[in-house]
C-alpha positions in Angstrom: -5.2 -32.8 21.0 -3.6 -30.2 18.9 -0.5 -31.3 16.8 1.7 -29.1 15.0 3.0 -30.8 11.7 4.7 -33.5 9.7 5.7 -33.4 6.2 3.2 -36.4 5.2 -0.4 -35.3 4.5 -1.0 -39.1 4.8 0.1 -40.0 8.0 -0.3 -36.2 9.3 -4.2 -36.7 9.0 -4.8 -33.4 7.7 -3.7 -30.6 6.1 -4.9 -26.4 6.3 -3.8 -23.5 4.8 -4.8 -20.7 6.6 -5.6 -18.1 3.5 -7.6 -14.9 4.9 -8.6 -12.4 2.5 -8.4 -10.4 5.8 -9.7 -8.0 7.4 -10.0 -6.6 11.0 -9.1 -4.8 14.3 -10.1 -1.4 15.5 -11.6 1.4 13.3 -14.1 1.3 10.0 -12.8 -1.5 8.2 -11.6 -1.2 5.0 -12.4 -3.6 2.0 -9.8 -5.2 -0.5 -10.3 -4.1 -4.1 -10.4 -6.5 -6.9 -9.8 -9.6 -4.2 -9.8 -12.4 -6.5 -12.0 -15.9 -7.0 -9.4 -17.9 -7.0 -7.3 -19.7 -4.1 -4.2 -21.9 -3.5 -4.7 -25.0 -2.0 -2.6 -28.4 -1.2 -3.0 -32.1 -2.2 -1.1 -35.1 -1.6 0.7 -36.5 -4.8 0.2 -40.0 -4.3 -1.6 -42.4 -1.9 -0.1 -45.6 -0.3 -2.2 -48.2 0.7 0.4 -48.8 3.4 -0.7 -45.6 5.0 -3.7 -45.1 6.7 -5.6 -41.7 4.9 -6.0 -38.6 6.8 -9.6 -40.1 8.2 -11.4 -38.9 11.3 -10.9 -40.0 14.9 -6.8 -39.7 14.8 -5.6 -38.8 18.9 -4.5 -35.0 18.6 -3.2 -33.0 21.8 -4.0 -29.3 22.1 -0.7 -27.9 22.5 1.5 -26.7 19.2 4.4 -26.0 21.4 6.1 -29.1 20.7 9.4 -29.6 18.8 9.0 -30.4 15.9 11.4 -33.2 14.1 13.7 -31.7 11.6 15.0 -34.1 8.5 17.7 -33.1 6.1 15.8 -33.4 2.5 17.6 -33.9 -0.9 17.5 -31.0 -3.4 14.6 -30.7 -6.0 16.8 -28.9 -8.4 14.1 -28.1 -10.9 11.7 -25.5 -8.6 13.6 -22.6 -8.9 17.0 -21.1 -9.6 18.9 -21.8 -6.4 15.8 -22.6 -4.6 16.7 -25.7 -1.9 13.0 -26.9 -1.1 13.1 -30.5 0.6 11.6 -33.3 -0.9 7.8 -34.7 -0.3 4.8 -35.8 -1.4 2.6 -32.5 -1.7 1.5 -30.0 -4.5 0.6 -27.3 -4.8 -2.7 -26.0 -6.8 -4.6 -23.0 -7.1 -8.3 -22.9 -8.1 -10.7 -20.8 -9.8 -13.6 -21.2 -7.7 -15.8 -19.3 -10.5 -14.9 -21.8 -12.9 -13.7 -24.8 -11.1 -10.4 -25.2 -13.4 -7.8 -25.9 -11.5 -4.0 -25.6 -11.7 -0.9 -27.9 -10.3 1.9 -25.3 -9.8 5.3 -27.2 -9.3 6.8 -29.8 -11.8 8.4 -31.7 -8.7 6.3 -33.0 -5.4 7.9 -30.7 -2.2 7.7 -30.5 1.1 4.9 -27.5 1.0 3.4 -26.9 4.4 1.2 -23.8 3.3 0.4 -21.2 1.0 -1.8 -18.0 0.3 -2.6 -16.2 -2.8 -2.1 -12.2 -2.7 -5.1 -10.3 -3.0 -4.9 -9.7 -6.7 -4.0 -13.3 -7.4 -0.8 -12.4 -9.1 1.6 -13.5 -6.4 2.0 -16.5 -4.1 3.4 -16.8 -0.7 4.3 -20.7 0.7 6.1 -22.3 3.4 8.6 -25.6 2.6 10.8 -27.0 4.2 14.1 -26.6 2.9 16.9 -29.1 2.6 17.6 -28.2 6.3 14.4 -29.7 7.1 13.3 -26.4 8.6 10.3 -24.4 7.2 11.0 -21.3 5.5 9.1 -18.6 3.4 8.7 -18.3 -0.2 7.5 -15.9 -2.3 7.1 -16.6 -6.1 4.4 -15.4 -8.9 1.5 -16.8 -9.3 2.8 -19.4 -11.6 5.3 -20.7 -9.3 8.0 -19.5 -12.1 10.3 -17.1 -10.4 10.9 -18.1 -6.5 12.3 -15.9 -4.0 13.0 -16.8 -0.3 12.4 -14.3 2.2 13.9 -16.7 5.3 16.4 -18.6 6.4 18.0 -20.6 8.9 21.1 -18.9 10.9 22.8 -19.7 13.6 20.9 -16.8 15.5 17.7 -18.3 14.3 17.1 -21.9 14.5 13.3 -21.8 14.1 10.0 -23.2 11.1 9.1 -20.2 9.3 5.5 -20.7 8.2 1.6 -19.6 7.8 2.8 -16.7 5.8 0.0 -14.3 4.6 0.4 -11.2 2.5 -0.9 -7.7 3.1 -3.6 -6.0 0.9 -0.7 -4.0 -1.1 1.1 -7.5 -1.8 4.1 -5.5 -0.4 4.5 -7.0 3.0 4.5 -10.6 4.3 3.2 -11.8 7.6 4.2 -15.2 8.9 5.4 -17.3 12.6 8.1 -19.2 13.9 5.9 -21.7 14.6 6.5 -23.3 18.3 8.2 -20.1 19.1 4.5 -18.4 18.8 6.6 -15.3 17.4 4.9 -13.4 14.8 7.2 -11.1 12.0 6.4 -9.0 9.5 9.2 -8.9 5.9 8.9 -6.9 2.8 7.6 -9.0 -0.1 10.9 -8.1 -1.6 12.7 -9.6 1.1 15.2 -7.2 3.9 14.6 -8.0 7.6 12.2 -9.1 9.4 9.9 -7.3 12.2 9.1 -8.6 15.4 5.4 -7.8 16.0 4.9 -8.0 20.2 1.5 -9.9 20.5 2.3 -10.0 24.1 1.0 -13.6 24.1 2.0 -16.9 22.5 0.4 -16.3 18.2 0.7 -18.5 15.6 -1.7 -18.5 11.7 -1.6 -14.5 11.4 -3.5 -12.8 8.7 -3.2 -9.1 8.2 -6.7 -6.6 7.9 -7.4 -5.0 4.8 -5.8 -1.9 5.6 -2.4 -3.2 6.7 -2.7 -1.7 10.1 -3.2 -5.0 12.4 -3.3 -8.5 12.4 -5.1 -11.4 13.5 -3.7 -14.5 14.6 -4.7 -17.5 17.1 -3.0 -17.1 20.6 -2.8 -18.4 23.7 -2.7 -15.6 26.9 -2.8 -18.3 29.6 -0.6 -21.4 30.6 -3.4 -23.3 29.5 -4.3 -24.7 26.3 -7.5 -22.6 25.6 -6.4 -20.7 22.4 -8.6 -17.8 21.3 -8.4 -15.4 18.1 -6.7 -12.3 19.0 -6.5 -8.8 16.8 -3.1 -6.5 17.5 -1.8 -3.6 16.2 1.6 -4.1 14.4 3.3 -1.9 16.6 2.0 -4.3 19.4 -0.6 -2.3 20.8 -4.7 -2.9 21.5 -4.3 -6.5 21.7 -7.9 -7.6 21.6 -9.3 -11.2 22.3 -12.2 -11.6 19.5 -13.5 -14.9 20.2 -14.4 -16.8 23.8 -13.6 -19.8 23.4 -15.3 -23.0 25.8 -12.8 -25.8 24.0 -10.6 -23.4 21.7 -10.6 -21.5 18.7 -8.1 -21.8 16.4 -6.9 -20.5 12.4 -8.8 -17.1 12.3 -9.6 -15.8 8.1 -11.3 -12.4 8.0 -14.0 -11.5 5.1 -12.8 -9.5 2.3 -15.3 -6.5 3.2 -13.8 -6.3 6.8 -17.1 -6.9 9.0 -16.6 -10.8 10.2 -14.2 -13.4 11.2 -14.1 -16.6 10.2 -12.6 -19.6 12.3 -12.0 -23.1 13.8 -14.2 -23.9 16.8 -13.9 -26.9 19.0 -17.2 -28.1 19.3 -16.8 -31.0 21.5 -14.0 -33.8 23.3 -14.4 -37.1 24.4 -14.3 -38.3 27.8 -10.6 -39.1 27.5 -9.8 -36.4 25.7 -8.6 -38.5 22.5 -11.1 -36.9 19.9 -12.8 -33.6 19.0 -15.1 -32.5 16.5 -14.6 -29.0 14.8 -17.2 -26.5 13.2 -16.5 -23.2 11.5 -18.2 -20.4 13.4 -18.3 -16.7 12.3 -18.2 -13.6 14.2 -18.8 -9.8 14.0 -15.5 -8.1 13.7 -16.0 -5.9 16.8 -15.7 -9.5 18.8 -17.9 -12.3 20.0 -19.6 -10.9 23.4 -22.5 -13.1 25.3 -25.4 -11.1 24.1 -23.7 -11.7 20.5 -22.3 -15.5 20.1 -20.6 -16.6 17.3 -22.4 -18.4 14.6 -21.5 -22.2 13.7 -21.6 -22.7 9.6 -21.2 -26.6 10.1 -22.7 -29.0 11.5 -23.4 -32.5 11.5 -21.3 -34.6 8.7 -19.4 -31.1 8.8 -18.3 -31.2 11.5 -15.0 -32.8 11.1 -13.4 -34.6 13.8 -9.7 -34.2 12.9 -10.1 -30.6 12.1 -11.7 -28.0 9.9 -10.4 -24.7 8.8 -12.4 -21.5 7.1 -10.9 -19.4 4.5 -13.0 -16.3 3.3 -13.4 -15.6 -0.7 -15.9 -13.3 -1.0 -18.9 -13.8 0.1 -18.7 -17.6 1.1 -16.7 -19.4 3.3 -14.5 -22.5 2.4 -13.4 -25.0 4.6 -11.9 -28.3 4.5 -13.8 -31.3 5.7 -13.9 -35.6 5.1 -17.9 -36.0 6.2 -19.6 -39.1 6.4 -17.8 -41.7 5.0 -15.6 -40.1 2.9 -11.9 -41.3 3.1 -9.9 -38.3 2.3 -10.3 -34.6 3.2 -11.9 -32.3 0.2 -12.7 -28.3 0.1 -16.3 -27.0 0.3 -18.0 -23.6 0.4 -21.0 -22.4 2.3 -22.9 -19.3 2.1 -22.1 -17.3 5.2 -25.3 -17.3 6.7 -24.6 -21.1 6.6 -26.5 -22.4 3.5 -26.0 -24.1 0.6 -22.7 -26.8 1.0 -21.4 -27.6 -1.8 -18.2 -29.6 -2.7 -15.2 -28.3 -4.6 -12.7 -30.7 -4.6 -12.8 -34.4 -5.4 -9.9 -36.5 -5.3 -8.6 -40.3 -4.0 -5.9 -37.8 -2.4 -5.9 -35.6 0.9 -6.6 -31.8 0.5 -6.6 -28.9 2.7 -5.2 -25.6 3.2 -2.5 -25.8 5.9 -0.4 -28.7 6.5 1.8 -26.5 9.1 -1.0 -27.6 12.3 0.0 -31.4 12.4 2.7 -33.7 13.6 2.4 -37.6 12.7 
């Protein structure tokens, strides 16, 4: 049932972008200061009516460790000063949710696959594919003006680079290798990277607020039941947050430290072809059975391709196509649950992450 990537946010069925304005593991958390209203968020560029939209009820498998098919893309010459991002049909926006203005970033549709702004909203992070095909990380102000990339493909190294999330600071980036389930930490700046040990398979990391830990979505078993895990970046206290019945997947931690946010598999048919997906919310010291995590969604929320929370400030977005909608749009809810409302409206998928899918 789970799927990790394709290019296409058409054919791919959804996209999510897995933005925490974290916050977590052991100790008195620690809030971000002047965490911003605004987010990054992706849409498709165009929509064929030779493609089928990214509606509900698509056959997913729950295993991301497949391989993933690498295309060599032209050169999109105009994104950045020796930048080699790969061609596609995405862009990139960011969002003031205050306002509702929003902003397209790059001149030139990409292959973007996710991105995160930093705390202060000055700075982006993204994952493209380059012309290698792979996925690599960027980082770039938040303008999309002056790129830098912090990865690349070596012979030593053959791997996606994605779901890259900054620290509090801005000075340190957190991101995977995707069906590796490796999890590195890089200087903003770029240098080299830092193998963090989860001691289990971790993918979607998000560092807390104090830069001590991260959480991510892992997988301690040969099975497919994925849980949100906390670790410390030195590798130590790995904690398992949530317990999962289905799975529970693309963690994002509140600004003020004291809940976690996340994808819960509500439900699969009999043939294991379909699932639905609510957002649920925990207490950062863990889910537990005398405290279960709360569901946000439900209903036409409850999206049954996939649905993924992302924390700014007090509410909780997510991305959902309820009802009879045709495409995927944002929404916010209050996060005691209250109060949907829409933020997006387009004839064109959007979504946070496009890194979980394969076509």
């Amino acid at each position: 049932m789970r799927k990790t990537l394709r290019s296409s946010l058409l054919a791919a069925s959804a996209l999510l972008i897995s933005f925490g304005l974290s916050s977590c593991g052991s100790g008195n958390p620690t809030p971000f200061a002047g965490s911003t209203t605004s987010f990054a968020y992706l849409q498709e560029s165009s929509v064929s009516a030779t493609k089928v939209p990214a509606v509900a009820g698509r056959a997913h498998e729950l295993n991301p460790r497949r391989a993933r098919v690498h295309e060599a893309r032209p050169r999109i010459s105009n994104m950045g000063t020796g930048i080699n991002l790969g061609a596609g049909n995405i862009d990139l926006y960011v969002m003031d949710s205050a306002t509702g203005a929003t902003t397209k970033l790059n001149p030139t549709s990409a292959a973007f696959m996710s991105a995160k702004l930093s705390v202060d909203g000055t700075k982006l992070v993204f994952s493209a594919e380059d012309t290698s095909g792979y996925l690599q990380v960027f980082v770039a102000d938040a303008k999309l003006q002056t790129i830098t990339q912090l990865t690349g493909l070596t012979p030593a190294d053959e791997s996606d680079h994605a779901n890259a999330a900054f620290s509090a600071d801005g000075k340190t980036v957190v991101f995977d290798t995707m069906n590796g389930g490796q999890i590195y930490t890089i200087p903003a700046t770029g240098g080299t990277p830092t193998l963090i040990a989860t001691q289990v398979f971790g993918v979607f990391p998000i560092f807390t607020p104090n830069g001590k830990s991260i959480v991510f979505e892992g997988d301690s078993t040969s099975s497919d039941t994925y849980a949100i895990f906390s670790v410390n970046l030195d590798g130590s206290a790995l904690t398992q947050l949530t317990l999962p019945t289905l799975g529970d997947f693309l963690p994002s931690v509140s600004p003020d430290g004291s809940s976690v946010a996340f994808e819960r598999i509500t439900e699969i048919t009999e043939n294991i072809t379909y699932y639905v997906a609510d957002i649920a919310v925990i207490s950062i010291n863990g889910e537990s059975t005398t405290n279960p995590a709360k569901l946000l969604t439900s209903g036409d929320y409850s999206a049954g391709w996939s649905n993924q929370a992302l924390y700014l400030g007090t509410e909780v977005l997510f991305v959902c196509q309820p009802g009879t909608a045709t495409v995927s749009s944002i929404y916010e809810v209050n996060a005691d649950g209250s109060k949907v409302a829409q933020l997006t409206t387009t004839t064109a998928a959007t979504a946070f992450n496009a890194t979980r899918w394969e076509e």
